[in-house]
KEMIDREN-748986 format. One record per residue (C-alpha): residue in one letter; x, y, z. Coordinates in nm, 4 decimals, m for minus. Layout:
BEGIN
r, px, py, pz
A, X, Y, Z $
...
//
This chain:
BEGIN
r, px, py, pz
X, 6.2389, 9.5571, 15.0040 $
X, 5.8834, 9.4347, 14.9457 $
X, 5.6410, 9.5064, 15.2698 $
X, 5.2726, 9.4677, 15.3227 $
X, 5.2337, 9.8454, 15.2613 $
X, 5.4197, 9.7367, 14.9096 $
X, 5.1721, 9.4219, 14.8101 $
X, 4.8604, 9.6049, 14.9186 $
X, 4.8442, 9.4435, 15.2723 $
X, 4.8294, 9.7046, 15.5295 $
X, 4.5227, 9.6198, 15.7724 $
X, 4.5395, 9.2484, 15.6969 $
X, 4.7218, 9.1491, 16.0076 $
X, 5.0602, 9.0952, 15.8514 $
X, 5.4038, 9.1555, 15.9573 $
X, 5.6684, 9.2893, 15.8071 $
X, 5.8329, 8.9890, 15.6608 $
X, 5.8473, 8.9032, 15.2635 $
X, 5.8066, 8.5141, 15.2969 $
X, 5.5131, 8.2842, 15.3546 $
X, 5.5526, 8.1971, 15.7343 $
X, 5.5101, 7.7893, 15.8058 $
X, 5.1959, 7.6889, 15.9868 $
X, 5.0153, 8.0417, 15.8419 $
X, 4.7613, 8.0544, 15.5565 $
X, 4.9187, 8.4276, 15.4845 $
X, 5.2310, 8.5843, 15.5549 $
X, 5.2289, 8.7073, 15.9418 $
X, 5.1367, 8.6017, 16.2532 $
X, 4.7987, 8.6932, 16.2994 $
X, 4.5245, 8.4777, 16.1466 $
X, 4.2919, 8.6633, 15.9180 $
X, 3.9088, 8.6585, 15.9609 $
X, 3.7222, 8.4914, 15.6381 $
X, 3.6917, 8.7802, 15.4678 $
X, 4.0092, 8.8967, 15.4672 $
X, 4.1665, 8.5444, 15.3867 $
X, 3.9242, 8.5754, 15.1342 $
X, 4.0695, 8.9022, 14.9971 $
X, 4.4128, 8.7848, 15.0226 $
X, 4.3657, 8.4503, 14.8474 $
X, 4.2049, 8.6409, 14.5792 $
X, 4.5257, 8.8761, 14.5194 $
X, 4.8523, 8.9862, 14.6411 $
X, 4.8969, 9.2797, 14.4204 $
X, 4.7156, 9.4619, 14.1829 $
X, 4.7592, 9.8079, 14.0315 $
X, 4.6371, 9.9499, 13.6826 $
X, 4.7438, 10.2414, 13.5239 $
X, 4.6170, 10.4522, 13.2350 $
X, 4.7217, 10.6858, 12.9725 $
X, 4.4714, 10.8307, 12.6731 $
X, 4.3928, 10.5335, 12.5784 $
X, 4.6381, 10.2735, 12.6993 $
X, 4.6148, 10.0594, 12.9649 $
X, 4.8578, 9.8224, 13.1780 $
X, 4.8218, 9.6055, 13.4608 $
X, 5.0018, 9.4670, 13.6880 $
X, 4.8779, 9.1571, 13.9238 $
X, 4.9951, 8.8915, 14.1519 $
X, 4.7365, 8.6647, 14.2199 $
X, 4.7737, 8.2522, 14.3751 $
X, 4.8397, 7.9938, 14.1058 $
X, 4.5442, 7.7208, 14.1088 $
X, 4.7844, 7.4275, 14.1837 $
X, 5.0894, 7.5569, 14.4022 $
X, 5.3053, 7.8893, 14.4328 $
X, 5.1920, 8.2782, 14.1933 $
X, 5.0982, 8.3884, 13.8972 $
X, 5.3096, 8.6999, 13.7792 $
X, 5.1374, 8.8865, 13.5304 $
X, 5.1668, 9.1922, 13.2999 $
X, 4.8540, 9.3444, 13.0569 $
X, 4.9200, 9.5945, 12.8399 $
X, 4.6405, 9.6280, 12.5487 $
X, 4.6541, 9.3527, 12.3475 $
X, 4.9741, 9.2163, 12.5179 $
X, 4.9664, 8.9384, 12.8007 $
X, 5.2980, 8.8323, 12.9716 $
X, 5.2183, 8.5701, 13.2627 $
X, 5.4772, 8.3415, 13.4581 $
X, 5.3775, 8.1034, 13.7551 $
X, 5.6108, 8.1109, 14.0242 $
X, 5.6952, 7.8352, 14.3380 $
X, 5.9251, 8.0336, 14.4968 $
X, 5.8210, 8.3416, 14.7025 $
X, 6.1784, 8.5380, 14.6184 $
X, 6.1052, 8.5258, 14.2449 $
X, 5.7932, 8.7156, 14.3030 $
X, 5.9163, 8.9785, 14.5108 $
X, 6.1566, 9.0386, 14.2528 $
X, 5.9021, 9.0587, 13.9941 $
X, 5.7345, 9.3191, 14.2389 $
X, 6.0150, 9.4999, 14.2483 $
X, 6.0502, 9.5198, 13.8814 $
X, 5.6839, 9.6246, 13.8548 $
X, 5.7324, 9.9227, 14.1505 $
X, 5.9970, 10.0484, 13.9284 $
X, 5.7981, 10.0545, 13.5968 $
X, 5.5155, 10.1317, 13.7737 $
X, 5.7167, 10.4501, 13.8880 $
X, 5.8695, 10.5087, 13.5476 $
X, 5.5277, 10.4878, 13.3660 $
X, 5.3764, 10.7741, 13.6140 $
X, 5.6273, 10.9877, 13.5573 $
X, 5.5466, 10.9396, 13.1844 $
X, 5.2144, 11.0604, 13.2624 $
X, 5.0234, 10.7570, 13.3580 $
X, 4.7727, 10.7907, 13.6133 $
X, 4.5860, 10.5348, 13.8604 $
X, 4.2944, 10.3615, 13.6924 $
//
């Protein structure tokens, strides 16, 4: 299950729930200040690893018209997908805790 602890969110004023909530600009029930809607608008997740010389991110971030952008860097690579509906990222989060998991115990470290 994806929680706030998951996405980066901890300290943001956010519940435990995985869905936007109606009537909220963020998921919870506790309206942010500026700066943290600020911060939250500007990313849901975000983690880059490294290896020698390799690199690969992983970030959610709010599409410019409606719903996320998925994404996945690796070098020269780029794999992005926008995404309406809120259960299609938290799979894609899901998918990236595992291979984030997989890829540190390959080694890879925190950037």
């Amino acid at each position: 299950m994806i929680t706030r602890s998951t996405l980066g969110l901890s300290g943001f004023g956010v519940s435990g729930e995985t869905r936007p909530r109606r009537g909220s600009a963020i998921l919870g029930d506790v309206p942010p200040s500026g700066q943290q809607l600020v911060m939250m608008m500007d990313r849901v997740f975000a983690k880059t690893l490294v290896r020698a010389r390799e690199i690969k991110s992983f970030e959610v971030t709010p599409a410019r018209s409606v719903g996320w952008e998925v994404s996945v860097r690796s070098d020269h690579d780029v794999v992005q997908r926008q995404y309406s509906d809120w259960h299609r990222v938290e799979r894609a989060l899901t998918r990236f805790t595992r291979e984030i998991s997989e890829l540190r115990r390959q080694g890879w470290v925190d950037a």
